[in-house]
C-alpha positions in Angstrom: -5.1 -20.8 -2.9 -2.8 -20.9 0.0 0.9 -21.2 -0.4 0.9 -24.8 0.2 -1.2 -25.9 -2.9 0.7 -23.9 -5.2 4.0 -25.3 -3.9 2.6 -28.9 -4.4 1.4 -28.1 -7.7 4.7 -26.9 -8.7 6.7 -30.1 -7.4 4.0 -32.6 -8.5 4.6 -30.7 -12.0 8.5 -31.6 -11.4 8.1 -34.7 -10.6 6.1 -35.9 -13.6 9.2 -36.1 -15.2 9.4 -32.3 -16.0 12.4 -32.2 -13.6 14.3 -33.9 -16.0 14.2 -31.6 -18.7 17.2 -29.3 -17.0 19.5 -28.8 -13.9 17.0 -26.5 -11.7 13.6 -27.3 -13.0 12.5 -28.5 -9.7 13.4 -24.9 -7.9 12.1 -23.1 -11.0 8.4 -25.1 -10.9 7.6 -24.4 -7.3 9.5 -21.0 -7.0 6.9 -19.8 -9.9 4.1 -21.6 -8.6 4.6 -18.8 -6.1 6.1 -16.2 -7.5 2.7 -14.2 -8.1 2.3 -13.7 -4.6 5.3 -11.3 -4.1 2.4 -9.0 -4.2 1.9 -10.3 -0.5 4.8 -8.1 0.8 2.3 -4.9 0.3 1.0 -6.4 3.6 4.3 -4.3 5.3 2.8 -1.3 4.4 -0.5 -1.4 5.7 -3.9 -3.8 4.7 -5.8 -1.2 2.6 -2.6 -1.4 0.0 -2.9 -5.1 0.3 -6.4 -4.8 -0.5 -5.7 -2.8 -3.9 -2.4 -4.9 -4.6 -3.4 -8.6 -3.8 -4.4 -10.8 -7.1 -3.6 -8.0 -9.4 -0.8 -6.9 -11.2 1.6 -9.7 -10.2 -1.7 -12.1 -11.5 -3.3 -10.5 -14.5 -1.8 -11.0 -18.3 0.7 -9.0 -17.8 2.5 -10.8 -15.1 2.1 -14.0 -16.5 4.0 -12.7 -19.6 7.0 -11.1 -17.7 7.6 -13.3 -14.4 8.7 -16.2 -16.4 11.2 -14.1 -18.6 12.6 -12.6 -14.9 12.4 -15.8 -13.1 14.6 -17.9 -15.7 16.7 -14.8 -15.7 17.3 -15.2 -12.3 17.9 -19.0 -12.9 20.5 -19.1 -15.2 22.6 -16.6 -13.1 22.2 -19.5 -10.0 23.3 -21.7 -12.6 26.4 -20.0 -13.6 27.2 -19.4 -9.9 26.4 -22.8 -9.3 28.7 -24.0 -12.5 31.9 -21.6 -11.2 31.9 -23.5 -8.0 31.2 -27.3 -9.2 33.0 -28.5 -12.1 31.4 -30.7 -14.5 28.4 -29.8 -13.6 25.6 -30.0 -16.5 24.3 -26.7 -17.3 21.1 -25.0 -17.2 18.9 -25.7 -21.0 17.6 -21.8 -21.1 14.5 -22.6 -23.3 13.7 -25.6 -20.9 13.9 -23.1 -17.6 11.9 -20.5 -19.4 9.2 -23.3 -20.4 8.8 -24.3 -16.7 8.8 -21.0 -15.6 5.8 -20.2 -17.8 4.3 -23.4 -17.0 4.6 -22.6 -13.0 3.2 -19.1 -13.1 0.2 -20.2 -15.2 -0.7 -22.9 -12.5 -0.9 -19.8 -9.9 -3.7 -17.9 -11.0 -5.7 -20.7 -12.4 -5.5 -22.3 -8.7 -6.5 -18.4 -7.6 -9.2 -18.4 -9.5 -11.1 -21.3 -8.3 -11.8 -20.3 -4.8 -14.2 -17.4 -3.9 -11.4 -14.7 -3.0 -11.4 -14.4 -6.7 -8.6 -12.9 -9.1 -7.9 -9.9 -11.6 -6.8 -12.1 -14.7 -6.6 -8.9 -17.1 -4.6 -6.8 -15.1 -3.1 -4.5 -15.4 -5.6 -3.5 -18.6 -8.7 -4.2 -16.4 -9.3 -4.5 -12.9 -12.2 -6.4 -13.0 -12.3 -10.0 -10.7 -12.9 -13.4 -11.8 -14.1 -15.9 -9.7 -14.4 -19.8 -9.7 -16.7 -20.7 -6.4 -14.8 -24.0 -6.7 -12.9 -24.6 -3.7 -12.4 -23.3 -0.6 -9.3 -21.3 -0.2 -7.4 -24.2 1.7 -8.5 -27.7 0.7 -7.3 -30.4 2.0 -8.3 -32.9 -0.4 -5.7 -31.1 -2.6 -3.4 -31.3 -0.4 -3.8 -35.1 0.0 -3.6 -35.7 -4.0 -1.0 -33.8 -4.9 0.9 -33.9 -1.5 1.2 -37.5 -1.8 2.8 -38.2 -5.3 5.0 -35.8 -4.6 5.8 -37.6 -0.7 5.6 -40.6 -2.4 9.0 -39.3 -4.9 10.7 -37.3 -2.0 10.9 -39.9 0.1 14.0 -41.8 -1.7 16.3 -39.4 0.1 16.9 -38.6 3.8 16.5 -35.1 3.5 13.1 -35.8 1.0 11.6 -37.8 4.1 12.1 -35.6 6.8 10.5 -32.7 4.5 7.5 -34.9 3.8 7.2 -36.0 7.5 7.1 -32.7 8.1 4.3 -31.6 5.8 2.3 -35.3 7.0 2.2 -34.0 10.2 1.5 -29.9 9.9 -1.1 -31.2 7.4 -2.7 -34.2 9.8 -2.3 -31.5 12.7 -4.2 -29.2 11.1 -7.1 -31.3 9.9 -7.2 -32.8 13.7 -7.3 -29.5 15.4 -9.8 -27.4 13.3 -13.0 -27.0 14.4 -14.7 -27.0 11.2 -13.6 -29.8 9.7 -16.1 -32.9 10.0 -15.3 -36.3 11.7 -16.3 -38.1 8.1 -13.0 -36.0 7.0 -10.9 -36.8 9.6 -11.1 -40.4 8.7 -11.1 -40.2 4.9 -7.9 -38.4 5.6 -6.2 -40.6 7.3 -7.8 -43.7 4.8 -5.6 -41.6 2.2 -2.1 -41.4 4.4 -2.7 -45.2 4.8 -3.1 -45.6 0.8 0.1 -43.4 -0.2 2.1 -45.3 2.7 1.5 -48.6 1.1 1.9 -47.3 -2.0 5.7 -45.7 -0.8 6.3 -49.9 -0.1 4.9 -50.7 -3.1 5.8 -48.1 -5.9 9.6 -48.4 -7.2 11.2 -45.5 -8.2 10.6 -46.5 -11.5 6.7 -45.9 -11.4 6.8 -42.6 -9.6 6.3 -40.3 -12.4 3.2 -42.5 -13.8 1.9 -41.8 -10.1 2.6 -37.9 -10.1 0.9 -37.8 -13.5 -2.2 -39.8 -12.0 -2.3 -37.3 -9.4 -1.9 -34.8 -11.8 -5.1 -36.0 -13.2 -7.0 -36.9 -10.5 -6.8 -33.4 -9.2 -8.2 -31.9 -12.3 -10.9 -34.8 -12.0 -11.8 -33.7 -8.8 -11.7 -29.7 -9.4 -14.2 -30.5 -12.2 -16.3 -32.5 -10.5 -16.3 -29.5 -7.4 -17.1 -27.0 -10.5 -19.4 -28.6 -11.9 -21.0 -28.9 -8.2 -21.1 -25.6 -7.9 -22.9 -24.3 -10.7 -25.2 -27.1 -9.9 -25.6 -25.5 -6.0 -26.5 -22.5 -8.1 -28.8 -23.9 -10.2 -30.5 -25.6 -7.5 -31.4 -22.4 -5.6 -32.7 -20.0 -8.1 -35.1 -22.8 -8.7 -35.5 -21.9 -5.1 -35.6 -18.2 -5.3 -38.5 -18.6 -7.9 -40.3 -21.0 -6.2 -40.2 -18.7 -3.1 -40.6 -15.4 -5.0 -37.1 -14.4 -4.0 -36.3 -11.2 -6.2 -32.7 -12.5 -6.9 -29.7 -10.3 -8.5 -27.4 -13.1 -8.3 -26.4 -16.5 -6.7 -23.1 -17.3 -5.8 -22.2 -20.7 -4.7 -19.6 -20.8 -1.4 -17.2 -23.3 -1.1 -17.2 -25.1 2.3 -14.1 -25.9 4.1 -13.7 -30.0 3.9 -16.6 -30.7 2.6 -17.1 -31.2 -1.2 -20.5 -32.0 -1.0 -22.1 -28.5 0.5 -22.2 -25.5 -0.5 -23.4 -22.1 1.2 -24.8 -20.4 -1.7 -25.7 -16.5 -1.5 -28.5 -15.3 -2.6 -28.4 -11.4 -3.9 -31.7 -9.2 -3.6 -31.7 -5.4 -3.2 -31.4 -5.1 0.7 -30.5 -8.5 1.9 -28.2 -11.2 1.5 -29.9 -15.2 1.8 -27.4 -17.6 2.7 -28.9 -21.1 1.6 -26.8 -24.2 3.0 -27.1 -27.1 0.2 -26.1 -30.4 -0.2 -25.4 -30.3 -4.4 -26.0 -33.9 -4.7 -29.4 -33.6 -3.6 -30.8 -30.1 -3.2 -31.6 -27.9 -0.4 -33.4 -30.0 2.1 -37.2 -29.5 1.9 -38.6 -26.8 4.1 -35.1 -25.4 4.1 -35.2 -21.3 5.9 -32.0 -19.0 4.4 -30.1 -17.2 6.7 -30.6 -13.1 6.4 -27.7 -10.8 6.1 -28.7 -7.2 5.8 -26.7 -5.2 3.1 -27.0 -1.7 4.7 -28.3 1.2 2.3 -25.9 3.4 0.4 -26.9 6.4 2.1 -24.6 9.8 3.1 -22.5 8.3 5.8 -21.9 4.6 3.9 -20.4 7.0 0.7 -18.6 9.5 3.5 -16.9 6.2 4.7 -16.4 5.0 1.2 -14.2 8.1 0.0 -11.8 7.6 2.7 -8.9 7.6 1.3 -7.5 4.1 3.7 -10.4 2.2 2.4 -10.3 2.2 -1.5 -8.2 -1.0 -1.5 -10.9 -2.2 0.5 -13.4 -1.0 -1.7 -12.3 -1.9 -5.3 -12.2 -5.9 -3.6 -16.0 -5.9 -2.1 -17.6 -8.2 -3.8 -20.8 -8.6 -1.6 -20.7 -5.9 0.6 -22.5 -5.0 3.7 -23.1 -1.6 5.7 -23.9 -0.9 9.1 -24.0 2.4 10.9 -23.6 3.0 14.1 -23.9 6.8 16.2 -21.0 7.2 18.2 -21.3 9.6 21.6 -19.8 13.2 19.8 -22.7 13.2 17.4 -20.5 11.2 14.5 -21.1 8.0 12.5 -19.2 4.6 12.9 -19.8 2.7 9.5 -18.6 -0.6 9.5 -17.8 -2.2 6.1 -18.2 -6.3 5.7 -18.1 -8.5 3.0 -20.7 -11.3 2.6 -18.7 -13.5 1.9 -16.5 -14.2 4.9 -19.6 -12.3 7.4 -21.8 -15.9 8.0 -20.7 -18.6 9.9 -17.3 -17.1 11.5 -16.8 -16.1 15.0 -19.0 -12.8 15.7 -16.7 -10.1 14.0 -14.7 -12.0 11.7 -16.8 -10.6 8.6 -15.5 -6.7 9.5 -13.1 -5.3 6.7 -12.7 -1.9 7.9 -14.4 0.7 10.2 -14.8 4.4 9.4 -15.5 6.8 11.7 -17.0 10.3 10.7 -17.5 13.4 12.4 -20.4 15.2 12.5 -20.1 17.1 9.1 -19.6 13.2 7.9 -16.0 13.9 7.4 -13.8 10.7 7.5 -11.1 10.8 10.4 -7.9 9.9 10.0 -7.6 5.6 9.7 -7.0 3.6 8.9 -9.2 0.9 11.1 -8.9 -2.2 9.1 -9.5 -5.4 10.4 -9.6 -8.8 8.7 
């Protein structure tokens, strides 16, 4: 997920009452909610080493092992700093820092792992991906539940309610301004600003942990309930593929952006990729025509392109991967290199990875041409 969930689920964590446990629990929860994606800064050297880096080592067993140990580390120095400068200041409870610290990184892969981006949960001992076709990589409806316990407790301090008008409004901004996001979801949104504001007159401070537990819950409801929706989606269209006479390799259920109730599953045969839009309460509409995205064949110039050496980040994350080659005017190859996933429904483009061009002895030239 996007840096925003995590840091959500971190302080809705904290303020369940784990903040309580010790002095810097709150920064510990959402500073490793986020910690994993320190693996993000590989982006300053180039994309193709963000490719290879991204959800791997700093997700996998491994990491989820060591980051806690470093992070409380890091912790209890602040908190000595923090006691040398304020006197009588209750220390740090090591045990209880290290505790959160695991908690918080745990919640960061498992939140990874739901959407289809997917993550390398056994690194470094195996590279091989793991993914959950649950959400979509930035749900709002996350950000609603979880974003509004933790409003809801912020909001007893000045500096807590400026933060969460903040947040209200990048959030409400971005749900107004986004293309893709339905009218129906525009209005449920605001339906649930207008519940947690009554529920900030209503709630004493008292009762605010209950409610960041609820939403604790409620979230986990409702990522079951898109799981379970999923595999449904699935379900539903290899009934399809049969009843068509679809030779199908696998099926692989999209997430759609605001919209719990759809789905674009894929549809894997040996040359072609069959995006089928569903509806997982109720099937894919009778009559319904996939839409065709050519996989490209594996031939001379697609593994030229392939052995470049700017492009195996991009290669070891392909999960649906798509081919096209193109002559260029010197008698060389252009070989374009998509990914299924992100190729259907995006402006024209947005589905390109990388681009290789070869010579006419199909000898890479010197890239790297990444794109998105």
């Amino acid at each position: 997920m996007e840096p925003l969930a995590h840091t959500l689920a971190g302080a809705c964590l904290a303020e369940s009452g784990l903040k309580r446990l010790s002095p810097l629990a709150t920064s510990t929860l959402i500073i490793a909610a986020n910690i994993p994606d320190v693996d993000g800064a590989c982006y300053l050297h180039g994309a193709d080493l963000a490719f290879a880096f991204r959800r791997g080592w700093t997700h996998g067993v491994l990491a989820i092992v060591l980051l806690p140990v470093a992070l409380t580390a890091a912790m209890l120095a602040l908190d000595r700093v923090l006691g040398r400068r304020h006197a009588g200041r209750p220390p740090a409870r090591p045990l209880a820092l290290l505790g959160l610290a695991a908690l918080g990184v745990l919640s960061h892969p498992f939140l990874d792992w739901l959407n289809n981006y997917g993550v390398r949960l056994l690194m470094p001992f195996s590279d091989r991906w793991f993914y959950g076709d649950t959400l979509f990589i930035v749900d709002p409806w996350l950000w609603l539940i979880l974003g509004g316990a933790v409003m809801l407790a912020w909001t007893t301090h000045t500096r807590g309610s400026v933060t969460a008008a903040a947040l209200g409004l990048g959030t409400t901004a971005a749900m107004l301004m986004a293309p893709i996001v339905p009218e129906w979801a525009r209005a449920v949104w605001f339906g649930g600003l207008v519940v947690w504001a009554l529920a900030r007159a209503r709630v004493g401070a008292p009762r605010r942990p209950a409610i960041a537990i609820g939403a604790l819950v409620l979230a986990g409801a409702y990522i079951s309930v898109m799981f379970a929706g999923s595999r449904l989606a699935e379900r539903q269209v290899r009934d399809l593929a049969r009843a068509r006479g679809w030779a199908a390799e696998q099926v692989a259920a999209m997430p759609v952006p605001a919209e719990p109730l759809r789905r674009s599953v894929i549809v894997v045969s040996a040359d072609r990729y069959l995006f089928v839009p569903v509806t997982w309460t109720t099937g894919p509409a009778a009559g319904i025509e996939p839409t065709i995205f050519e996989r490209g064949a594996r031939d001379p110039a697609v593994e030229a392109a392939l052995s470049a050496p700017f492009v195996q980040g991009v290669r070891a994350w392909l999960r649906f991967p798509s081919y096209e080659v193109t002559p260029l005017a010197d008698g060389g190859k252009r070989v374009i290199i998509r990914d299924a996933r992100f190729a259907i429904g995006n402006r024209p483009g947005f589905g390109v990875i990388a681009m290789v061009d070869l010579d006419a002895d199909f000898v890479p030239r010197p890239g790297p041409r990444l794109t998105d």
